[in-house]
PDBQT receptor file of N, H, CA, C and O in Angstrom, charges set to zero:
ATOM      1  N   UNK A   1      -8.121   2.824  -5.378  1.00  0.00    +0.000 N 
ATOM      2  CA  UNK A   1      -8.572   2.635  -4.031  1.00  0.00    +0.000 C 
ATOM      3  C   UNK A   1      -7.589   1.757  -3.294  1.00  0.00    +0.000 C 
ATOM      4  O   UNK A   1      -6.925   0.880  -3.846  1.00  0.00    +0.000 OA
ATOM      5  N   UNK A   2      -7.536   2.085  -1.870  1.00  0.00    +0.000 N 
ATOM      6  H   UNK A   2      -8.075   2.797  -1.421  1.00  0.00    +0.000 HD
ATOM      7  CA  UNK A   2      -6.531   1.133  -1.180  1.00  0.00    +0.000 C 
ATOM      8  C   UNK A   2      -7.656   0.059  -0.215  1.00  0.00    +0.000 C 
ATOM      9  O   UNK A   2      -8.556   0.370   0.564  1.00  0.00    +0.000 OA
ATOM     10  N   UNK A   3      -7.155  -1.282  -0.657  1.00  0.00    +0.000 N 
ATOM     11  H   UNK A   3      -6.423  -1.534  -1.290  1.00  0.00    +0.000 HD
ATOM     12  CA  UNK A   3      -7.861  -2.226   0.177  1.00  0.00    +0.000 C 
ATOM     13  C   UNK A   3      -7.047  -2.981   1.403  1.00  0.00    +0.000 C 
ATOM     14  O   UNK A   3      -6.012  -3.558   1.070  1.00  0.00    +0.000 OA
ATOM     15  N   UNK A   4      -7.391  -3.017   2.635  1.00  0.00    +0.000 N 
ATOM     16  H   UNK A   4      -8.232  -2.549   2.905  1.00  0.00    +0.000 HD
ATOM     17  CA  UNK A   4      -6.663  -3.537   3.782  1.00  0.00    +0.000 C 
ATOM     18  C   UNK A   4      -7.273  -5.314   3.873  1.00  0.00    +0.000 C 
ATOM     19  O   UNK A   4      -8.371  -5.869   3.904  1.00  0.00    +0.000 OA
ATOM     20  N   UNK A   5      -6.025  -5.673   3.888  1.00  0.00    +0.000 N 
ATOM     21  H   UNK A   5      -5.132  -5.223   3.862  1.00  0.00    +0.000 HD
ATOM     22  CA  UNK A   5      -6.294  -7.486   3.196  1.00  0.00    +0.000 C 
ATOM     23  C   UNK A   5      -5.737  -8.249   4.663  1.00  0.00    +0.000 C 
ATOM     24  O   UNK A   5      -4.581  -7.899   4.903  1.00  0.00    +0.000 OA
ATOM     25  N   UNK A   6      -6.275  -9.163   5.639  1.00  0.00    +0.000 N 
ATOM     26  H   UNK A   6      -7.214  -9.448   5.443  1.00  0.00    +0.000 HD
ATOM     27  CA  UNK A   6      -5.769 -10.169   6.298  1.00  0.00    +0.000 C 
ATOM     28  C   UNK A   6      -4.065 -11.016   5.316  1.00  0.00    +0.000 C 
ATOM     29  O   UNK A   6      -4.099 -11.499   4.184  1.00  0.00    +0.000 OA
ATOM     30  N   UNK A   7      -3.188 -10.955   5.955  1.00  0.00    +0.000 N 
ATOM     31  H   UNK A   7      -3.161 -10.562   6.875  1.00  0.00    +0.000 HD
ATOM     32  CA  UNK A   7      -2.260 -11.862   5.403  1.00  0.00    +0.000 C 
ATOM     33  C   UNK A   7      -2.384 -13.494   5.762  1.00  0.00    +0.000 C 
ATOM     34  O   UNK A   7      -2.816 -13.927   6.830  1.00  0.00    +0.000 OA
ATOM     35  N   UNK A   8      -1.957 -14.225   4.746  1.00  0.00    +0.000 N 
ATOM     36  H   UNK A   8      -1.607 -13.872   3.878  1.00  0.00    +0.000 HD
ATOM     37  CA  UNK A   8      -2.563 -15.739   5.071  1.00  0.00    +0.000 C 
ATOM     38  C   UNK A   8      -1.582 -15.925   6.442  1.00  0.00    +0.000 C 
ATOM     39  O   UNK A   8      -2.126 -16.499   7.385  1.00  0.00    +0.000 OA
ATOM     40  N   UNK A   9      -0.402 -15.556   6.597  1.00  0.00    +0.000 N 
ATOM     41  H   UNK A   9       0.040 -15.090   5.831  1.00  0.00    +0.000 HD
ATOM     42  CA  UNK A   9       0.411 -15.825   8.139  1.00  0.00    +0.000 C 
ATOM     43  C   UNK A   9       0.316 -15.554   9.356  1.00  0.00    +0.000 C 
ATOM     44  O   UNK A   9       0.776 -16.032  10.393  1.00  0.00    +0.000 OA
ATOM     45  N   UNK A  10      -0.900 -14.016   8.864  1.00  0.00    +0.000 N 
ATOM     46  H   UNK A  10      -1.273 -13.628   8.022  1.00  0.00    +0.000 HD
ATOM     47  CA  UNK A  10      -1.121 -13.305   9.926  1.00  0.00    +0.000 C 
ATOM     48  C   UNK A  10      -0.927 -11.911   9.827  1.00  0.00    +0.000 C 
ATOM     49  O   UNK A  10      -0.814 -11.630   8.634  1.00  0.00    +0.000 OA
ATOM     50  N   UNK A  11      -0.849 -11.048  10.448  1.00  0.00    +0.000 N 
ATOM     51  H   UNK A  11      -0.941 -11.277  11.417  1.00  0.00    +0.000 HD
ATOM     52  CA  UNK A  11      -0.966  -9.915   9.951  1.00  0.00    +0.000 C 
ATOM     53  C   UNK A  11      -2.016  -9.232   9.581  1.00  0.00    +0.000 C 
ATOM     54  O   UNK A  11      -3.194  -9.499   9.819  1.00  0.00    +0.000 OA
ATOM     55  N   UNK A  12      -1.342  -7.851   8.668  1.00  0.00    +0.000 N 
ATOM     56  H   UNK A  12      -0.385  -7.634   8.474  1.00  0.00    +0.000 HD
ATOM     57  CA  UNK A  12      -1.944  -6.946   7.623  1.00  0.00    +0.000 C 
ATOM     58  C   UNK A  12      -1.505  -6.414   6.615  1.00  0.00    +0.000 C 
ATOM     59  O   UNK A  12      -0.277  -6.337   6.593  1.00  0.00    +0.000 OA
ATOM     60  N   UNK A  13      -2.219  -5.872   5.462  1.00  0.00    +0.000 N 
ATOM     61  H   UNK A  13      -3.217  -5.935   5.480  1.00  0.00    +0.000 HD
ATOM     62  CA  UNK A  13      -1.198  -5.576   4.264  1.00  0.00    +0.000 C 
ATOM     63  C   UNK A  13      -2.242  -4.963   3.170  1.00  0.00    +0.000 C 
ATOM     64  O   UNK A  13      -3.353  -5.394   2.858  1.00  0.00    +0.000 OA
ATOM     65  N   UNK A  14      -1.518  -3.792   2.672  1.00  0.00    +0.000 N 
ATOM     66  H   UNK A  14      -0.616  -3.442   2.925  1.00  0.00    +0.000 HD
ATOM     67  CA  UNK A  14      -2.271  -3.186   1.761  1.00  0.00    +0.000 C 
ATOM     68  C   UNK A  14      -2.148  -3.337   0.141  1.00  0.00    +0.000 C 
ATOM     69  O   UNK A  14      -1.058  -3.715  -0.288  1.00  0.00    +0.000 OA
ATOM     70  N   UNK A  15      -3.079  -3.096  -0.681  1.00  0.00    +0.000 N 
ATOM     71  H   UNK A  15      -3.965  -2.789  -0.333  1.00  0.00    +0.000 HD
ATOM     72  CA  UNK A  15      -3.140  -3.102  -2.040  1.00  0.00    +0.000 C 
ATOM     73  C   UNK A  15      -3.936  -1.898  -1.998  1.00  0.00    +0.000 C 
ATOM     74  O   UNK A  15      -4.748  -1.438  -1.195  1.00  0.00    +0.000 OA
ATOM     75  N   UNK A  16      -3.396  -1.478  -3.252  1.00  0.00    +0.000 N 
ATOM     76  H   UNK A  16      -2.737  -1.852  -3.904  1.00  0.00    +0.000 HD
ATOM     77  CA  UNK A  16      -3.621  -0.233  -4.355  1.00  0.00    +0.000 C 
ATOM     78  C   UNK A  16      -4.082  -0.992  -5.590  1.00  0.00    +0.000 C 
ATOM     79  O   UNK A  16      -3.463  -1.811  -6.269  1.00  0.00    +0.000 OA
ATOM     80  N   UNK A  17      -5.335  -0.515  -5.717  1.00  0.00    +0.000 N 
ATOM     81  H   UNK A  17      -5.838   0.150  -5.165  1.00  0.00    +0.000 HD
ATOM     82  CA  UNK A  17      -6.168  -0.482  -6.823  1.00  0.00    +0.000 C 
ATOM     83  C   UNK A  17      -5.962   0.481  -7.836  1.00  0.00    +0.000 C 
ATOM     84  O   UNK A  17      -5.593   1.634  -7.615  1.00  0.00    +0.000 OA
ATOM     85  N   UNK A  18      -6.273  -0.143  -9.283  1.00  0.00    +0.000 N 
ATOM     86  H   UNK A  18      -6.573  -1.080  -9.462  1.00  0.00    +0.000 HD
ATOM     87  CA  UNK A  18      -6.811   1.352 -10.154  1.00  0.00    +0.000 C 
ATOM     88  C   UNK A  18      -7.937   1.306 -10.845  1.00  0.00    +0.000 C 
ATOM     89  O   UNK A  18      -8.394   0.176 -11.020  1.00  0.00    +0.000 OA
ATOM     90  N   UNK A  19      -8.578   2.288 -11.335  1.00  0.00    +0.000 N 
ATOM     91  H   UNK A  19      -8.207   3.206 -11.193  1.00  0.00    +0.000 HD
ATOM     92  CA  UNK A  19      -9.771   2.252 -12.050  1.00  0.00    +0.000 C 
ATOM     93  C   UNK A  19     -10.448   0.720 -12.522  1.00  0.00    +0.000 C 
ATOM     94  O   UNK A  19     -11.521   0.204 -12.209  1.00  0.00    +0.000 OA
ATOM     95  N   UNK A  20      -9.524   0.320 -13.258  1.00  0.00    +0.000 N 
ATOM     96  H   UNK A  20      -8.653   0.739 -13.512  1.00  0.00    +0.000 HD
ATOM     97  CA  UNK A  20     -10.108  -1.486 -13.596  1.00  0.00    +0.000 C 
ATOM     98  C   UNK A  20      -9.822  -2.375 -12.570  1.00  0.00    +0.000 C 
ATOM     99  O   UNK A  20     -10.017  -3.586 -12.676  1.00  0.00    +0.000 OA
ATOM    100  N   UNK A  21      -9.270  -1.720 -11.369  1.00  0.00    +0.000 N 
ATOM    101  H   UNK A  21      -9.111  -0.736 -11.284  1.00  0.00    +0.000 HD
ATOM    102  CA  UNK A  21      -9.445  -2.943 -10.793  1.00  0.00    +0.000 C 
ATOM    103  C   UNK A  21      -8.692  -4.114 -10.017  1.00  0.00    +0.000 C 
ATOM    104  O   UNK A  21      -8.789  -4.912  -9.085  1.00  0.00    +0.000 OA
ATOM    105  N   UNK A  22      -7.376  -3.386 -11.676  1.00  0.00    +0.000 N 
ATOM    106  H   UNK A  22      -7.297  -2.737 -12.433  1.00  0.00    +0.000 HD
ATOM    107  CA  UNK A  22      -6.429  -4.228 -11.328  1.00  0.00    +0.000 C 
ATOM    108  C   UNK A  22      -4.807  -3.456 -10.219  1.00  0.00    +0.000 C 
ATOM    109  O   UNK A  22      -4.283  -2.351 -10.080  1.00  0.00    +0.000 OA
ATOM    110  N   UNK A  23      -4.651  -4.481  -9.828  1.00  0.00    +0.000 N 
ATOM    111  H   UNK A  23      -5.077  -5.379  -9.941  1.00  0.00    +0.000 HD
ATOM    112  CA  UNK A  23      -3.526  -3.793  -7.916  1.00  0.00    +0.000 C 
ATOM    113  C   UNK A  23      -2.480  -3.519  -8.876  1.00  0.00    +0.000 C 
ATOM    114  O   UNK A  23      -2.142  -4.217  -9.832  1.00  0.00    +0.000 OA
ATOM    115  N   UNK A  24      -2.038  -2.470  -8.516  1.00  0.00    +0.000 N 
ATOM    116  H   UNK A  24      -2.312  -1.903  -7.740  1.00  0.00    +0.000 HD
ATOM    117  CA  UNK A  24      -1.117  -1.664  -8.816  1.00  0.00    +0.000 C 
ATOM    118  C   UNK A  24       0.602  -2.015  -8.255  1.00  0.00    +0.000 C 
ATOM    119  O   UNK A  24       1.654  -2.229  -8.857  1.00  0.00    +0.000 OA
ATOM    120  N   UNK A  25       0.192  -1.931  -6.724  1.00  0.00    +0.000 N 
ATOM    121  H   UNK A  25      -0.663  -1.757  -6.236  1.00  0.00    +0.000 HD
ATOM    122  CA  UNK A  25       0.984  -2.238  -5.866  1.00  0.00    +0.000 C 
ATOM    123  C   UNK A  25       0.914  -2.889  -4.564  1.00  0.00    +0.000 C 
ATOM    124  O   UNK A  25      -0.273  -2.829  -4.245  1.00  0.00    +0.000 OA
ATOM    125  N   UNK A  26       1.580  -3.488  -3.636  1.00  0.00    +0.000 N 
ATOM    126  H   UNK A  26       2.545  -3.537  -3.896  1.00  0.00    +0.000 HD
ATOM    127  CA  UNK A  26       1.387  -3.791  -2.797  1.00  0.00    +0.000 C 
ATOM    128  C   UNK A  26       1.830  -3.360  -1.625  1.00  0.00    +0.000 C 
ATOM    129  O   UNK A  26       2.560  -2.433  -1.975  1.00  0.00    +0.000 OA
ATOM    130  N   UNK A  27       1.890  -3.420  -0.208  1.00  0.00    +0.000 N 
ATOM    131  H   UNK A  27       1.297  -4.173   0.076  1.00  0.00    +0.000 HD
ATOM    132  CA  UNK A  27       2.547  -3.536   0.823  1.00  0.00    +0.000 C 
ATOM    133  C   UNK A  27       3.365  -4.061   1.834  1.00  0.00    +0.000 C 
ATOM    134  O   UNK A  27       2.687  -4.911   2.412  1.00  0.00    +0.000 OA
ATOM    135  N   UNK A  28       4.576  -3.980   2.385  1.00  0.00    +0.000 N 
ATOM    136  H   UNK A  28       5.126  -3.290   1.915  1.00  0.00    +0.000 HD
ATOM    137  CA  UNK A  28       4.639  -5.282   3.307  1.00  0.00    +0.000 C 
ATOM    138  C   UNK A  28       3.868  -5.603   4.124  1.00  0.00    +0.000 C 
ATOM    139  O   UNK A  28       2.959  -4.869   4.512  1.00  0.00    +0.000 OA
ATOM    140  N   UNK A  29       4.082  -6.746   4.535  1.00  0.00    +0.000 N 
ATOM    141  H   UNK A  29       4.821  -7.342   4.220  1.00  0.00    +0.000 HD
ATOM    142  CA  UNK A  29       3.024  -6.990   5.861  1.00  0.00    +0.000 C 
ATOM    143  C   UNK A  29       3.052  -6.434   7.462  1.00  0.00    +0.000 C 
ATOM    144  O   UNK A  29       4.088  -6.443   8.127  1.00  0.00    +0.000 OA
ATOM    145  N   UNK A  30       2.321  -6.160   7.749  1.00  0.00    +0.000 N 
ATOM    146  H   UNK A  30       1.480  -6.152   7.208  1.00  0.00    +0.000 HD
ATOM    147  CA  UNK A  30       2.067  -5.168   8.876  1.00  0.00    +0.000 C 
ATOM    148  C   UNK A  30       1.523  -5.860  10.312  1.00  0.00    +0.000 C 
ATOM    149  O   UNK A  30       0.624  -6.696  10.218  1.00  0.00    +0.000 OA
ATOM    150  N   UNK A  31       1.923  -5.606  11.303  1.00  0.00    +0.000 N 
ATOM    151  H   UNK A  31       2.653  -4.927  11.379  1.00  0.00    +0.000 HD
ATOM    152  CA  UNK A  31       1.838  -6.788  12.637  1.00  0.00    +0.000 C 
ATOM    153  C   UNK A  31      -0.034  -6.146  13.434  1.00  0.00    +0.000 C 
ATOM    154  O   UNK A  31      -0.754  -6.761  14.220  1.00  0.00    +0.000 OA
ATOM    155  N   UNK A  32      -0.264  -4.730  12.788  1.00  0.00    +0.000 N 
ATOM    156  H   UNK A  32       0.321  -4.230  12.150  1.00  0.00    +0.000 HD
ATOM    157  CA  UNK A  32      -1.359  -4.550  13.315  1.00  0.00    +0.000 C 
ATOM    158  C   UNK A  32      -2.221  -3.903  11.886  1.00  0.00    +0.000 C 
ATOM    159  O   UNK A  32      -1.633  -3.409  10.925  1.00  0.00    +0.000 OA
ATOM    160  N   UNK A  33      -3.651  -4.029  11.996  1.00  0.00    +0.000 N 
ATOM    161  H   UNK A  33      -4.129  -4.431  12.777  1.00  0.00    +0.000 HD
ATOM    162  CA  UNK A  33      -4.144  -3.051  11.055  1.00  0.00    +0.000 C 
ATOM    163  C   UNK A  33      -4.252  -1.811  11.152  1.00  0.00    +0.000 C 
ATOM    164  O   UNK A  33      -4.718  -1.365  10.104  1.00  0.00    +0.000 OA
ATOM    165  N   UNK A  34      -3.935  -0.580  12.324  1.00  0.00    +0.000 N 
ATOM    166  H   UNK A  34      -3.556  -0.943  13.176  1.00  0.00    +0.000 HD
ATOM    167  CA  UNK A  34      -3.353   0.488  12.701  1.00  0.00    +0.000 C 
ATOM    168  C   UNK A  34      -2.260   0.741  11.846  1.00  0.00    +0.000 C 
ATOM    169  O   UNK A  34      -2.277   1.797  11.214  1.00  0.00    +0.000 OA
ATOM    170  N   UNK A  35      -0.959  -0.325  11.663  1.00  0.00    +0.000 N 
ATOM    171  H   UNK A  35      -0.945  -1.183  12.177  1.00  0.00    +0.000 HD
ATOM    172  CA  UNK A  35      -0.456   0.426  11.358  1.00  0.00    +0.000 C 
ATOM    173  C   UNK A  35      -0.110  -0.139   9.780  1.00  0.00    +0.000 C 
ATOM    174  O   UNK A  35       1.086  -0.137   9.486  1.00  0.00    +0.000 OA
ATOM    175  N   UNK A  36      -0.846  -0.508   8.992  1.00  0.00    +0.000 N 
ATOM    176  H   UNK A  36      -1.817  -0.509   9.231  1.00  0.00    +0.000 HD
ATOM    177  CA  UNK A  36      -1.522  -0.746   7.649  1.00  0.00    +0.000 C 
ATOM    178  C   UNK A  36      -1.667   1.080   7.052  1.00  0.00    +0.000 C 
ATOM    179  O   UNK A  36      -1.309   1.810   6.127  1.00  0.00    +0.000 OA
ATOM    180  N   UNK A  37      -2.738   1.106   8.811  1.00  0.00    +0.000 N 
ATOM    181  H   UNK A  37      -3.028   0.513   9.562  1.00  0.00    +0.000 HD
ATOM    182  CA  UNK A  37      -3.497   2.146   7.945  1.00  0.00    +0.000 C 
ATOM    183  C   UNK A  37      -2.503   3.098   8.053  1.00  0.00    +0.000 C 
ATOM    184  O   UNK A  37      -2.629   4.058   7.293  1.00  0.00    +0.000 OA
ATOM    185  N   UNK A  38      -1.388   3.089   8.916  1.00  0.00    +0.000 N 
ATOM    186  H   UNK A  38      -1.286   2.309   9.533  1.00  0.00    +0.000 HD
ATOM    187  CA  UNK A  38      -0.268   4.541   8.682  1.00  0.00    +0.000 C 
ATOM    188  C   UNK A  38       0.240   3.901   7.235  1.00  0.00    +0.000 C 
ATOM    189  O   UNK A  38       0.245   4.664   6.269  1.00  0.00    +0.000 OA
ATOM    190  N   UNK A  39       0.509   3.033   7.120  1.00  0.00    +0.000 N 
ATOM    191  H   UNK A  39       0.505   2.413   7.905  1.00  0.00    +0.000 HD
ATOM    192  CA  UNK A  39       1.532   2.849   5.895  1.00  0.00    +0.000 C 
ATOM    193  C   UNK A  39       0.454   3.574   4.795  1.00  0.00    +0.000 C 
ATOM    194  O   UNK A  39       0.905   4.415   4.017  1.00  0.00    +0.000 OA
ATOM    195  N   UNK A  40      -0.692   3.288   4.768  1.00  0.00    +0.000 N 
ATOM    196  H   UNK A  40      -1.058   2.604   5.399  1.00  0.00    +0.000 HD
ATOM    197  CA  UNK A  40      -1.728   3.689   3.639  1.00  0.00    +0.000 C 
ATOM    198  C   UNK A  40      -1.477   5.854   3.877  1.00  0.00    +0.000 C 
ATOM    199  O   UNK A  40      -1.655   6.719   3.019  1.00  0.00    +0.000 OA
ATOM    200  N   UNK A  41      -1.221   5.951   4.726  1.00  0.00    +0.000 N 
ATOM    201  H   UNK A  41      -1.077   5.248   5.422  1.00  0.00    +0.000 HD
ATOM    202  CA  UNK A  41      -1.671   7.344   5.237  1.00  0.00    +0.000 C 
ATOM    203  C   UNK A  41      -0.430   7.871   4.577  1.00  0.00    +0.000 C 
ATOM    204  O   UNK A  41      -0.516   8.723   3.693  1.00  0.00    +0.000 OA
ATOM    205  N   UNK A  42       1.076   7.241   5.105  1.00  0.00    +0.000 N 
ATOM    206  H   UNK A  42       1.146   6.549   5.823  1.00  0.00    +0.000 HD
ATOM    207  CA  UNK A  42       2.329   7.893   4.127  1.00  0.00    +0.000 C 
ATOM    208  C   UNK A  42       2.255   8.010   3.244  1.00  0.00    +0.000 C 
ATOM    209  O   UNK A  42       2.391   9.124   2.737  1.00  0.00    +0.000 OA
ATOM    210  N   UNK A  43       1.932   6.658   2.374  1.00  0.00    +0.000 N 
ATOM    211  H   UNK A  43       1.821   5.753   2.785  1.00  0.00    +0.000 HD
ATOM    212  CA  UNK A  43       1.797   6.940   1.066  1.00  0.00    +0.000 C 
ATOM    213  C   UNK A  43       0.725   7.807   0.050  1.00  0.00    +0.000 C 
ATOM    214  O   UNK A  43       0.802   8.064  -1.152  1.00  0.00    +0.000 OA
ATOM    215  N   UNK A  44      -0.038   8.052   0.808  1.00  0.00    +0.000 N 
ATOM    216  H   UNK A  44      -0.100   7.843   1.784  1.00  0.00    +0.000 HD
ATOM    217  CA  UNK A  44      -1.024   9.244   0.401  1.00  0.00    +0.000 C 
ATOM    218  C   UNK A  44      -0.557  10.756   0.528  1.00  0.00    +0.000 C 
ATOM    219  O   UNK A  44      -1.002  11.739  -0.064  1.00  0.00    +0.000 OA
ATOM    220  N   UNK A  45       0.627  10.654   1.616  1.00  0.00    +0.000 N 
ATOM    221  H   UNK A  45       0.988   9.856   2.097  1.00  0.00    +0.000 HD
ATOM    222  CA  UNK A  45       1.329  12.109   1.955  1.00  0.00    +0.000 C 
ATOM    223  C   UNK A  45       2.287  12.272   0.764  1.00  0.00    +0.000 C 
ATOM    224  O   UNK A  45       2.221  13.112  -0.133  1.00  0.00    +0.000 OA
ATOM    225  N   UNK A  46       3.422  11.047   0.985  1.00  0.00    +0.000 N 
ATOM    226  H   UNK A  46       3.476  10.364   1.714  1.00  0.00    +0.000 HD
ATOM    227  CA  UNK A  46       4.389  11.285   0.012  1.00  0.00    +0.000 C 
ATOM    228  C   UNK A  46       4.648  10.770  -1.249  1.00  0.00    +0.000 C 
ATOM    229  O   UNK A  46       5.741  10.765  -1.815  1.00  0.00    +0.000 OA
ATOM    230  N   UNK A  47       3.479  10.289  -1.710  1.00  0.00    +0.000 N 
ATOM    231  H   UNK A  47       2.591  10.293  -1.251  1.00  0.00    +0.000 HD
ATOM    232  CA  UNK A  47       3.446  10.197  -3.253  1.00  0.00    +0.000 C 
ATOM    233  C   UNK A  47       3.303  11.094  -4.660  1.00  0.00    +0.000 C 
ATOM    234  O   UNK A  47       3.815  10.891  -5.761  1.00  0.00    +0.000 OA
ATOM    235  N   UNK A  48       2.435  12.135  -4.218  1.00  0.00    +0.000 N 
ATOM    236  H   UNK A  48       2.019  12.300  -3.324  1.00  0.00    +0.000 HD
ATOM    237  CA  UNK A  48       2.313  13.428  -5.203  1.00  0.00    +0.000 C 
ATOM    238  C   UNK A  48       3.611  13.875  -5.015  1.00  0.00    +0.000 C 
ATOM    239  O   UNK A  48       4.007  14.547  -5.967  1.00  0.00    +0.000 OA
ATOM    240  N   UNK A  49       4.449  13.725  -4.068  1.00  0.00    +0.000 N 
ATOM    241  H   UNK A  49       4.127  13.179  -3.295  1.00  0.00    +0.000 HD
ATOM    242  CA  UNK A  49       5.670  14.437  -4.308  1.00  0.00    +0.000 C 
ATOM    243  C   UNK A  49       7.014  13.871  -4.444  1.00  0.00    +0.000 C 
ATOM    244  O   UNK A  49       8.076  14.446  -4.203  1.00  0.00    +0.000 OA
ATOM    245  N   UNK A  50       6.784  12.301  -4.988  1.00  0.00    +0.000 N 
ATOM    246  H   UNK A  50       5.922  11.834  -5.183  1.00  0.00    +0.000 HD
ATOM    247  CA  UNK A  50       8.212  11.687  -4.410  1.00  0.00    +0.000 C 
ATOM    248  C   UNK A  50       8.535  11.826  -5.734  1.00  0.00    +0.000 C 
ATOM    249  O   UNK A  50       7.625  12.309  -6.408  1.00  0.00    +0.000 OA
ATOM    250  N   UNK A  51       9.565  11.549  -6.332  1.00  0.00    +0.000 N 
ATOM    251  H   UNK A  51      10.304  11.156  -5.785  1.00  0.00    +0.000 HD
ATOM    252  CA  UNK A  51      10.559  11.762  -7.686  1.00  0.00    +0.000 C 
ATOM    253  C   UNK A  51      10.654  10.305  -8.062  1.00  0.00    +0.000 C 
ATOM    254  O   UNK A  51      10.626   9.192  -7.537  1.00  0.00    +0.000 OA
ATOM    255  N   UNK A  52      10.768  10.820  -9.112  1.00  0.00    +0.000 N 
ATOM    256  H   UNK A  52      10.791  11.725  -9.538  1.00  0.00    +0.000 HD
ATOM    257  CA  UNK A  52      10.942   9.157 -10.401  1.00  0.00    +0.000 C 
ATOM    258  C   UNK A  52      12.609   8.782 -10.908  1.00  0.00    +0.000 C 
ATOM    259  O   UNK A  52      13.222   9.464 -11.730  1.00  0.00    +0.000 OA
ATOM    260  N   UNK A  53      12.988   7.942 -10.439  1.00  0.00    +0.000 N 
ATOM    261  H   UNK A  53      12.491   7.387  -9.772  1.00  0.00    +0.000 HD
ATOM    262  CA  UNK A  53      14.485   7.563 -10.520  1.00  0.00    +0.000 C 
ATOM    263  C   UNK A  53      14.705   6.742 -11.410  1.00  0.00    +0.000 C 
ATOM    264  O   UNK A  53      15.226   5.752 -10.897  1.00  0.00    +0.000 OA
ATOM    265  N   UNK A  54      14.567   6.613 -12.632  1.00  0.00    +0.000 N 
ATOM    266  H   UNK A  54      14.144   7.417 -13.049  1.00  0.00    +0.000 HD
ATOM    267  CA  UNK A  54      14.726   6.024 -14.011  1.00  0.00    +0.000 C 
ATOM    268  C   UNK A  54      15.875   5.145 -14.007  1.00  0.00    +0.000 C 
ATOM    269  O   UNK A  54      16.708   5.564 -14.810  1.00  0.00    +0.000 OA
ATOM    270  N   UNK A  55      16.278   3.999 -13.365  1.00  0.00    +0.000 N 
ATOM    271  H   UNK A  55      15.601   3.659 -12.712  1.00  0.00    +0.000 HD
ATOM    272  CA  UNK A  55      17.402   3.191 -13.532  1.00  0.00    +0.000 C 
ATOM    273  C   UNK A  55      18.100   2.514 -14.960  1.00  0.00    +0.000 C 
ATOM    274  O   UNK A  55      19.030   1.717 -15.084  1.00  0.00    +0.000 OA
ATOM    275  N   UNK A  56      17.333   3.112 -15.852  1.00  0.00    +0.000 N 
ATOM    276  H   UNK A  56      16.578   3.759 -15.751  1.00  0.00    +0.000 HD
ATOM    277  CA  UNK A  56      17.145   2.077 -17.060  1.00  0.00    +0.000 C 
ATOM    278  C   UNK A  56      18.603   2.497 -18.031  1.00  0.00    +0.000 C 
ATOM    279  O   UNK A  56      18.836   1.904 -19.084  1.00  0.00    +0.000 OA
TER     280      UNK A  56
């Protein structure tokens, strides 16, 4: 699940949940919660399809 969080500076900023609970990932911080929710909305578009770049 994605949760939309107040930043302590100000702002907005998202976390990704998983099943237990625990955040996965985070977001940068965002100057409105509008556009939180686009950042939440891309990453729902282009994640099933983005590619895995193995640096290792």
């Amino acid at each position: 699940m994605f949760e939309i969080l107040r930043a302590n500076a100000g702002g907005y900023f998202w976390r990704l949940k998983g099943a237990n609970g625990e955040t996965l990932c985070h977001s940068e911080v965002y100057t409105s919660k509008q556009a939180a929710e686009t950042g939440i909305a891309a990453v729902k578009r282009v994640a099933p399809t983005a590619p895995v770049n193995d640096r290792t």
